[in-house]
N, C-alpha and C positions, 0 to 999 in steps of 0.2 A: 619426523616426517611431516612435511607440508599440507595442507587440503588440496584436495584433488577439487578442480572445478569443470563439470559437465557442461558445454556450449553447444548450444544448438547451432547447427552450420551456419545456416544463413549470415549467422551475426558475421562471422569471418569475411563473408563479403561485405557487408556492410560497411563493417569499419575500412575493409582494404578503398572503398569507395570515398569515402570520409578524407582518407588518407590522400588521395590525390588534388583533395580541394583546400587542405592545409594552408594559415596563412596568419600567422606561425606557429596557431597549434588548435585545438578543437579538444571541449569537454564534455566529459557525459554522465549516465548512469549505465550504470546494470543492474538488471530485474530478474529475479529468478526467485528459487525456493533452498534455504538452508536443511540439512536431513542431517543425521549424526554421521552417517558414512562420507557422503560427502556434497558439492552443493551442487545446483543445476543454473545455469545463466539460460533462459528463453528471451532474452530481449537486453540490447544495447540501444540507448536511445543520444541522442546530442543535445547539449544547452543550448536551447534557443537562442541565436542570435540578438544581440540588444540592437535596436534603431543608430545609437550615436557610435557602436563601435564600426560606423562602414566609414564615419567621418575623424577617427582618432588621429591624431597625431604623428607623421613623418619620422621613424626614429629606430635605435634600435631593438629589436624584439625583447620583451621579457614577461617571466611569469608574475611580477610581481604586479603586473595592472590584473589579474586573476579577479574577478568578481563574484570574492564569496558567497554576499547576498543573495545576489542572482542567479547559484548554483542551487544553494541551501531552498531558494524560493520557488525554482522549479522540483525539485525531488519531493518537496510537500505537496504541491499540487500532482505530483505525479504520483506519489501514495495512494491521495485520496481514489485512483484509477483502477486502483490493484485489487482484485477480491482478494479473500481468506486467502492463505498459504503464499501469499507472494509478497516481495519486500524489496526496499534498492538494497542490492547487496553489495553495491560498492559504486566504484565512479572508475572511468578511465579517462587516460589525456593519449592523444596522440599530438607530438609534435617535431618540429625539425630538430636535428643532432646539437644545433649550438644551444639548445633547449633543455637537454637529455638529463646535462648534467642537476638540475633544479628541478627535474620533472618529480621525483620518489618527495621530494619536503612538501611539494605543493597538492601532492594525491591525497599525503598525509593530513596534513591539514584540513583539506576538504573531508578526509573520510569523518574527522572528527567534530568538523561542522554537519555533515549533514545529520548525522547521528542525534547530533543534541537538538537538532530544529524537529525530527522526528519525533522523537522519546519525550518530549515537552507534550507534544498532543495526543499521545497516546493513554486510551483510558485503562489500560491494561499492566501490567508489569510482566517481564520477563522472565520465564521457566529459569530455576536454578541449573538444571544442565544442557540449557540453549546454547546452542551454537552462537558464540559473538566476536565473532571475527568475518571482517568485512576484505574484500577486494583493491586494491588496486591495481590497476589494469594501464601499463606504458608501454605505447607502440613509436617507435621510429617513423617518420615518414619518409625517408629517404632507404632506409633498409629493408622497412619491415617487420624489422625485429619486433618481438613479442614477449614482455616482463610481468610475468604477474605475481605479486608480492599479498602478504593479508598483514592487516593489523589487529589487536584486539580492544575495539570499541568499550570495554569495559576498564578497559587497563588504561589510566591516560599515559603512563612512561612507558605505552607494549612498545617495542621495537619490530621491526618489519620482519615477516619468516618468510622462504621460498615457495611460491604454489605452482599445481601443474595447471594447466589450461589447454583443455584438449576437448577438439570440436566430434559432433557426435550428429548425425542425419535423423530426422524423427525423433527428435528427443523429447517431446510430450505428446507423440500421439499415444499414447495409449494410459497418459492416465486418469486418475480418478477424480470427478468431478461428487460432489457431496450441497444439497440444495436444501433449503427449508425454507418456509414462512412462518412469520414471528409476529403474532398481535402484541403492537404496546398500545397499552395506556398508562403511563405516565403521569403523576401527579407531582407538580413540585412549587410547596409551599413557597411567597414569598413575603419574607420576616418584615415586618415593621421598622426594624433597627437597620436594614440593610441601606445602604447607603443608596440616594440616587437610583433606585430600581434597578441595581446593577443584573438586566437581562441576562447575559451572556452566562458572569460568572455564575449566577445561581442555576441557570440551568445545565452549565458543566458540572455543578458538586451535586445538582437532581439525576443526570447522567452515570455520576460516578457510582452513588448509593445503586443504580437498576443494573450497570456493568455485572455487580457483586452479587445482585441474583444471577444472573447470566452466568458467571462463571460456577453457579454453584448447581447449575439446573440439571435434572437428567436428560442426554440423548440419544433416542431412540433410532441407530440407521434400520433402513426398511423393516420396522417393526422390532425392532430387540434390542435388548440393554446386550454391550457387549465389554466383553473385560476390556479395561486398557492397552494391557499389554500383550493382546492378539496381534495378528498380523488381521490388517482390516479387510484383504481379499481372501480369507481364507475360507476354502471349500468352493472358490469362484474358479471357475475353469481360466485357462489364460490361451489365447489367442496366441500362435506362435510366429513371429516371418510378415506379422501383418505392420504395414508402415502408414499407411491408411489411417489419419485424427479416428479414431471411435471412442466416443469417451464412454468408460464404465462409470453410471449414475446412480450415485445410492439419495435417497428421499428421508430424508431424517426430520426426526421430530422432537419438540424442544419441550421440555416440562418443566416450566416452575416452581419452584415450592409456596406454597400458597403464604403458610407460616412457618414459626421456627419452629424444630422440634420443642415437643415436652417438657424434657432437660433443660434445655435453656432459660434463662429469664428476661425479660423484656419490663424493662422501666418506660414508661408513655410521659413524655415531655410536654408542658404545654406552651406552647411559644405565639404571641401577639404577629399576625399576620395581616400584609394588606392587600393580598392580592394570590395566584397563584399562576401559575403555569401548565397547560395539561398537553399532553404528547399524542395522540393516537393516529392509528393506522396499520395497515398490516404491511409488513417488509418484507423484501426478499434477500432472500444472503446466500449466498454461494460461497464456496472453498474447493480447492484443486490439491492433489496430493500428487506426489512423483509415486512411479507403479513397481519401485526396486521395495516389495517387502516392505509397506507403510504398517505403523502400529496404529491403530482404534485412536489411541492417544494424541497422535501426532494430526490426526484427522478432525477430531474435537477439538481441539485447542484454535486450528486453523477456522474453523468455521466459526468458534465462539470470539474470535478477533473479528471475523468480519461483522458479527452481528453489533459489537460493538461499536466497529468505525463506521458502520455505514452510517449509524442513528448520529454520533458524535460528528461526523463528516458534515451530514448534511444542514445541521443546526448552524453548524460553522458558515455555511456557505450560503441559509437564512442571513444569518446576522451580518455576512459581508452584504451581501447585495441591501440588506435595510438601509445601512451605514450609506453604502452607494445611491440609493433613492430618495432618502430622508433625511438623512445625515442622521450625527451622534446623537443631535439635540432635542430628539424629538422629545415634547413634554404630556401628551396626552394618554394617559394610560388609561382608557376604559378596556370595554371586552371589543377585541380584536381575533381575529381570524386570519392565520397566517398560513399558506400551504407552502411544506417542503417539497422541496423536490425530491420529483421519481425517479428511481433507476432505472438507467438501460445497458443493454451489456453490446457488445463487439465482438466478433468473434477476430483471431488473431488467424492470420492466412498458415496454412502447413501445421494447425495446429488444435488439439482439442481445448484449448485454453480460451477464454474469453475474456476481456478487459470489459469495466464496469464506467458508467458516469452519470452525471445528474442532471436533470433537464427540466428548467421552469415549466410550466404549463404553457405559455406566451412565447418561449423560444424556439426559433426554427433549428431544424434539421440541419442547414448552414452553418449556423453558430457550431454546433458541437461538431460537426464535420471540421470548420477550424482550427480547435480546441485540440481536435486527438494529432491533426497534422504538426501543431506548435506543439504540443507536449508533447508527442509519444513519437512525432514522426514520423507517423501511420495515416494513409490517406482510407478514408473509407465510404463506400455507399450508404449512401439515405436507406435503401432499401435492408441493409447489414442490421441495423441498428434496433434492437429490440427493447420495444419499452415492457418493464418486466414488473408492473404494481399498479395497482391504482393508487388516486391522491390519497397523499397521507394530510393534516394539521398539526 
């Protein structure tokens, strides 16, 4: 038996809309959340248009000028969008019939780029019983028709299995939204020996070491440690018929552990340093749950992703814009004062779900207005956009 895929309706128009501007095919993602029953799609988005494809070449159509870069480049940037619980879960092509035949190699392909450009930046590793099978999604433009196949992301020789794909009205109003704020401070030595003050890298393996508290921390929703394997609205009334976004909001709290247990031994290293690195600020993280009977588990995990890609996210996105302003070469390292950027969230129309993004201190409301329309294909008001933190360094 195939996965079942839950789609929010809208998307069905979407793509039928996408479908009539074909020319000779259109690619995308799909955005939703994986659950062991089965998965939900809240959002199909298109690859942005490149500038020189309006001037290609007079000829006959094929998949094979496909721009994997530029697929793989958007769904990264489109990650970084995503709170806790939400992920690309696959890609769709729509295209014309003399296309049909090469559409399922070229899905392929993409599913298993975009995977690897993901899982590269991720500071987390995958659950042993996660769900890793991805979508893909080929529509006709000429019929209609509607093919949706899954591969398994973890298997490079998976072979493609049959999936249902079946659209569904209100499919995240009603679920569960899970918030916290997270003080870091952040220390990370920089060694003597390291090469060139390699910023970047040393602050990803300072990232990595503070991930590995995060995954080990305890978290409290509204005040209580709760078993894993509860169902995480249990004892919560449920609203029945209502179609109506209400998001049920649990306020969780994050505990570190200060040191290692007892038990443990701990050897102190002493290593020659010329400098360090230090992180602080208070963040905001959010994660979303589907409201079919979530476990505690499934909820923590989500939220403990975002806490990490937000901090990991944003560093990234420091380091691009320095690169961009400075270039690579800059040679002066005294004490510097860097601020990352804040988050702000978006709410997504018809839905309790909110999208996330980062915003300079110096950047207008314009820019990110751009940004959500070129990535996400979501037009949205200045007034929508919530900025959710004060500055971090």
């Amino acid at each position: 038996m195939g996965r079942t895929y839950l789609v929010e309706e809208g998307i069905g128009q979407y793509l039928t809309e996408l479908s009539t501007k074909v020319k000779p095919y259109v690619t995308g993602l799909l955005i939703g959340q994986c659950s062991p029953q089965r998965d939900y799609v809240i959002r199909a988005v298109r690859t942005p248009p490149k500038e020189q494809q309006q001037e290609e070449s007079v000829g006959p159509p094929r998949l094979a000028s496909l721009d994997e870069e530029w697929i793989t480049t958007h769904a990264s940037q489109v990650s970084r969008m995503l709170p806790g619980g939400l992920l690309v879960l696959g890609v769709f092509m729509i295209a014309t019939p003399e296309l049909a035949k090469d559409g399922q190699n070229a899905l392929r392909k993409l599913i298993f780029s975009v995977e690897k450009s993901l899982s590269k930046r991720r500071l987390w590793k995958p659950a042993e019983e996660e769900v890793s099978d991805r979508a893909a999604l080929q529509i006709c433009s000429a019929t209609k028709k509607v093919v949706c196949r899954t591969y398994d992301v973890q298997d490079p020789k998976s072979s493609a299995k049959p999936a249902d794909w079946k659209y569904q009205s209100a499919l995240t109003a009603s679920w569960v939204a899970l918030g916290c704020t997270v003080n870091v401070n952040i220390h990370i030595p920089l060694l003597a020996t390291s090469p060139n003050h390699d910023l970047e890298k040393n602050t990803k393996n300072g990232l990595n070491r503070w991930s590995k508290q995060i995954e080990d921390s305890v978290f409290l929703i509204n005040g209580q440690v709760k078993d894993e394997d509860t169902e995480l609205l249990e004892g919560q009334k449920k609203f029945r018929g209502n179609t109506q976004p209400s998001t049920q909001f649990s306020d969780v709290k994050v505990l570190t552990q200060l040191c290692q247990g007892a038990s443990a031994r701990s050897t102190a290293t002493v290593q020659v340093c010329s400098g360090s690195i230090n992180l602080r600020g208070a963040v905001k993280c959010r994660a979303y749950i589907h409201s079919n009977k979530p476990k505690v588990k499934e909820a923590i995990q989500a939220l403990k992703r975002d806490i990490i890609n937000t901090l990991s996210d944003r560093c990234e996105i420091l380091f691009e814009d320095l690169i961009l302003n400075e270039g690579p070469q800059k040679k002066n390292f005294g004490r510097e004062y860097h601020v990352l950027p804040q988050r702000l969230f978006v709410p997504v129309a018809g839905s309790s779900v909110m999208l996330s993004d980062y915003k300079f201190g110096d950047e207008a409301a314009g820019e990110i207005q751009e940004r959500f329309v070129e990535m996400l294909d979501q037009p949205v008001q200045a007034e929508d956009m919530h900025i959710a933190e004060d500055i971090s360094t």
